[in-house]
C-alpha positions in Angstrom: 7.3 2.0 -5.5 10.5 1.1 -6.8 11.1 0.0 -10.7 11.2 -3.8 -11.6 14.4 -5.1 -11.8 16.2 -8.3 -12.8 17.9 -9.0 -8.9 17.0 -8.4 -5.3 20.3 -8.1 -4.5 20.3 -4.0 -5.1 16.5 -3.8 -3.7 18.2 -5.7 -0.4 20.5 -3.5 -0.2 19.0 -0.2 -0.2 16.2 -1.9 3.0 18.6 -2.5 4.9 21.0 0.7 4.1 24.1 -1.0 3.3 25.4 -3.5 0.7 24.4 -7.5 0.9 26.9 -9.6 2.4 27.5 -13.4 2.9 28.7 -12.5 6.5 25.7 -10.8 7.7 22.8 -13.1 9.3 18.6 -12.1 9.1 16.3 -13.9 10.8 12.5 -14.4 10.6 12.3 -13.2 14.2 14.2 -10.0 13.2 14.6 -8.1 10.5 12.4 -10.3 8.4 9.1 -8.8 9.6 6.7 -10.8 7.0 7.3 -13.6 4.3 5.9 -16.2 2.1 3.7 -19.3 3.3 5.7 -21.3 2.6 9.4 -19.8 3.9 9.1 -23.1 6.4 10.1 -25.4 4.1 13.2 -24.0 3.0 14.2 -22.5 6.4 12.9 -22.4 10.0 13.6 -20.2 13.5 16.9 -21.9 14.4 18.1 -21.2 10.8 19.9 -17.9 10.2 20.5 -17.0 6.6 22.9 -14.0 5.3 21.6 -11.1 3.7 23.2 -13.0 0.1 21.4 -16.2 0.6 18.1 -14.0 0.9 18.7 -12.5 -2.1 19.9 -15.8 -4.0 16.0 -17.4 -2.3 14.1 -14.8 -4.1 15.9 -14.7 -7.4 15.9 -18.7 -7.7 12.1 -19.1 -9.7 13.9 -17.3 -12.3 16.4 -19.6 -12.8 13.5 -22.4 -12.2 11.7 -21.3 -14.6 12.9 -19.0 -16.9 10.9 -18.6 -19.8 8.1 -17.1 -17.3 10.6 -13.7 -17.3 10.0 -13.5 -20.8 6.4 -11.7 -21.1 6.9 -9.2 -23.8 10.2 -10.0 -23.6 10.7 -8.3 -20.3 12.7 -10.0 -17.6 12.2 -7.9 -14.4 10.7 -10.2 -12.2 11.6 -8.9 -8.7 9.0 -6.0 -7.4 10.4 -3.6 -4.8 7.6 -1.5 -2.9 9.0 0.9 -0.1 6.5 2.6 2.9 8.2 4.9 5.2 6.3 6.6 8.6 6.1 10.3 9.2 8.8 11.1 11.2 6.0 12.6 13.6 4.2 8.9 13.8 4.2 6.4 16.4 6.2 3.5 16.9 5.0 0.3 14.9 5.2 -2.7 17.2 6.4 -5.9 15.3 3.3 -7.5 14.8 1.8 -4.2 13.1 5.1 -4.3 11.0 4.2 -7.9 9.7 0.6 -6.8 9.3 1.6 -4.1 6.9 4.1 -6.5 4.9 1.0 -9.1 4.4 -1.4 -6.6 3.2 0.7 -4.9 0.9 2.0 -8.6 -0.5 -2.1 -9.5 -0.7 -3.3 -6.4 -2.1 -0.3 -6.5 -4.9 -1.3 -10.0 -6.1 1.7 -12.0 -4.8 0.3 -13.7 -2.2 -3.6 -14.4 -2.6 -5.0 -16.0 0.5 -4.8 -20.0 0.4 -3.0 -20.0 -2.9 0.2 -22.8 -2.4 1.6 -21.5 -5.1 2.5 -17.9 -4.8 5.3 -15.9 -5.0 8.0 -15.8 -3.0 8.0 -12.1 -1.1 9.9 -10.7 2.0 9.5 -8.2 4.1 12.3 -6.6 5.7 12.2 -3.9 8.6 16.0 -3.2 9.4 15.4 0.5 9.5 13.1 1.9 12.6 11.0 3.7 9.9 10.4 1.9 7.1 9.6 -1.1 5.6 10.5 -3.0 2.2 8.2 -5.5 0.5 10.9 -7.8 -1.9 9.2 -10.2 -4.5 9.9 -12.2 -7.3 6.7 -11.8 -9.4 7.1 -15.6 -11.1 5.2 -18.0 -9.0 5.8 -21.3 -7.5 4.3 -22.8 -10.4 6.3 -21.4 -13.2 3.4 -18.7 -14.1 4.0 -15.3 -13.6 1.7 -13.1 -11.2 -1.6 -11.3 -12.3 -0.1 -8.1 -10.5 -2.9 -5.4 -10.7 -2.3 -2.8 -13.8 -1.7 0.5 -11.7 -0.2 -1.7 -8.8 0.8 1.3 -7.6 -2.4 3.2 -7.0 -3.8 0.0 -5.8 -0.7 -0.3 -3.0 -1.3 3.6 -2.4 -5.2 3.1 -1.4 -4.1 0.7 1.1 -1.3 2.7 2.6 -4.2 4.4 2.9 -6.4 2.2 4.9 -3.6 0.7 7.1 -3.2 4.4 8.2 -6.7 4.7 8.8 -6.5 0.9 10.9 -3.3 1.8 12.9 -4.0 5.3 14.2 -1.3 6.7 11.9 -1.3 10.1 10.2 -3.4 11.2 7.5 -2.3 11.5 3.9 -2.8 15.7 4.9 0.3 15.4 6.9 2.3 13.7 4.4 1.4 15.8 1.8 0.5 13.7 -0.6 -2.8 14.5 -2.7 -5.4 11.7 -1.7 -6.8 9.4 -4.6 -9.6 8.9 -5.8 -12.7 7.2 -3.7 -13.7 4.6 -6.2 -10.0 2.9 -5.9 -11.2 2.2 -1.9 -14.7 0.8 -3.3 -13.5 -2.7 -3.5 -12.7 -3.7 -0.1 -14.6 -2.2 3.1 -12.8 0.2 5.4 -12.2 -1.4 8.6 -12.4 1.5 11.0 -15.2 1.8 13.1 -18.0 4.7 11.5 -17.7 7.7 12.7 -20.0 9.0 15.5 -23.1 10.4 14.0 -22.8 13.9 15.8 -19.2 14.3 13.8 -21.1 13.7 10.6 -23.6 15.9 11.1 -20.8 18.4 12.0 -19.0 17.2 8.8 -22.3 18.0 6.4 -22.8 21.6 8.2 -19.8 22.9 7.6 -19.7 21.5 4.0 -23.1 22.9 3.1 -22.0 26.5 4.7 -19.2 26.4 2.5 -20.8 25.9 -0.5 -23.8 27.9 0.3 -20.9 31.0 0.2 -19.4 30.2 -2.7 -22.9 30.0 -4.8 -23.7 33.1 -3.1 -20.5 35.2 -4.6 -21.4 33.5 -8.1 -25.1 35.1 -8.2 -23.2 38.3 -6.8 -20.7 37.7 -10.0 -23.9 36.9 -12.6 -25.7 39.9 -11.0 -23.3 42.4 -11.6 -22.2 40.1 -14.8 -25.8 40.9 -15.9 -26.3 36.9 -16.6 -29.0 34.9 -14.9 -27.4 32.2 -12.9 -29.5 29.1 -11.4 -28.8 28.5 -8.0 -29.9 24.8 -7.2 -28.3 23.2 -4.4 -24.9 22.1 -5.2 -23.8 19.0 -4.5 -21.7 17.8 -2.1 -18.2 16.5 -2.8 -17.9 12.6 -3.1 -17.6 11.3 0.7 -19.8 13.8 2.3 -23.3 12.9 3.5 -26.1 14.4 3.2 -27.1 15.6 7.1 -29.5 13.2 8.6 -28.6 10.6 5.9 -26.0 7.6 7.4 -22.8 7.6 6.0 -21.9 6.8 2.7 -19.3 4.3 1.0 
């Protein structure tokens, strides 16, 4: 995730990998995977903007309603979020491209389902592996957006999930440290459950790990001359217990 700035003309820019230019055309049918509801009054299939006017659409509800930029006196209105694919991944058809850009705009409070007056947002896929999510965080009505308070862990969980949905690789492979289960708690994976002979699997292997290491801790308070208890230890959040169905 990108800092807030006060123009999507540098946020444009660095999506598409070279500067914004009146001479340059993007269409909804191309590089513009994803976009606001209501895009279709301003513009429509046959209508090819440049790469400037795009910019200029998403930084006009500033200069509509500026005194909405002010909160705390801060006038970075235009959100920049960035999600690349391992270079080992698949290739995302178009569709899954504009299925990314909409969850990430929903999950980051810009574009709540039904609401006629949300933010303007873009997504633009003009480089094979990655896309960029451009919005202007003041609304259609002049108010600005109720964007979660760690957006970014929020935006993360559901990189998560869309992995998960898509068949794409795990955040293992990316090396990235997974965070915490509660910030998936609020909305339901939807993968399928996994087959209850892997579970089972999953739960044996957890308990014989375990079982070791509280075995070399009485070894350590035997020789130690302590007394440790040895209750069962608990598993790690997200395991099951075996012969228990899968937890949330």
């Amino acid at each position: 995730m990108h800092g807030l700035s006060t123009s999507c003309v540098d946020g444009l820019a660095e999506a598409l990998g070279r500067p914004v230019s009146d001479q340059e055309g993007l269409t909804t049918e191309g590089t513009i995977v994803a976009h606001w509801s209501d895009l279709d009054y301003f513009t429509n299939e046959d209508r090819i903007w440049t790469s400037a006017e795009w910019a200029q659409h998403l930084d006009d509800p500033y200069r509509a309603h500026p005194f909405a930029a002010t909160h705390r006196g801060d006038r970075r209105v235009i959100l920049h979020v960035s999600v690349r694919l391992h270079p080992k991944d698949r290739e995302l058809t178009p569709a899954e491209w504009s299925e990314v850009g909409n969850r990430l705009a929903r999950v980051a409070g810009i574009a709540p389902p039904g609401d006629r007056n949300s933010c303007r947002w873009i997504a633009v896929r003009d480089q094979s592996h990655r896309l960029d999510l451009l919005a202007n965080l003041i609304r259609q009505d002049g108010v600005r957006a109720a964007v979660p308070r760690q957006v970014h862990h929020v935006l993360a969980a559901e990189c998560r999930r869309i992995e998960a949905d898509l068949v794409l690789l795990s955040p293992r492979d990316h090396h990235v440290s997974p965070f915490k289960a509660n910030m998936l708690a609020t909305t339901q994976p939807t993968t399928e459950r996994l087959d209850p002979s892997i579970v089972a699997h999953l739960s044996d292997e957890a308990y014989r790990h375990l079982a070791a290491a509280r075995r070399l801790m009485e070894r350590a308070g035997q020789h130690l001359g302590a007394p440790v208890a040895s209750p069962s230890p608990p598993l790690p959040a997200g395991i099951p217990v075996p012969g228990s169905p899968r937890g949330r």
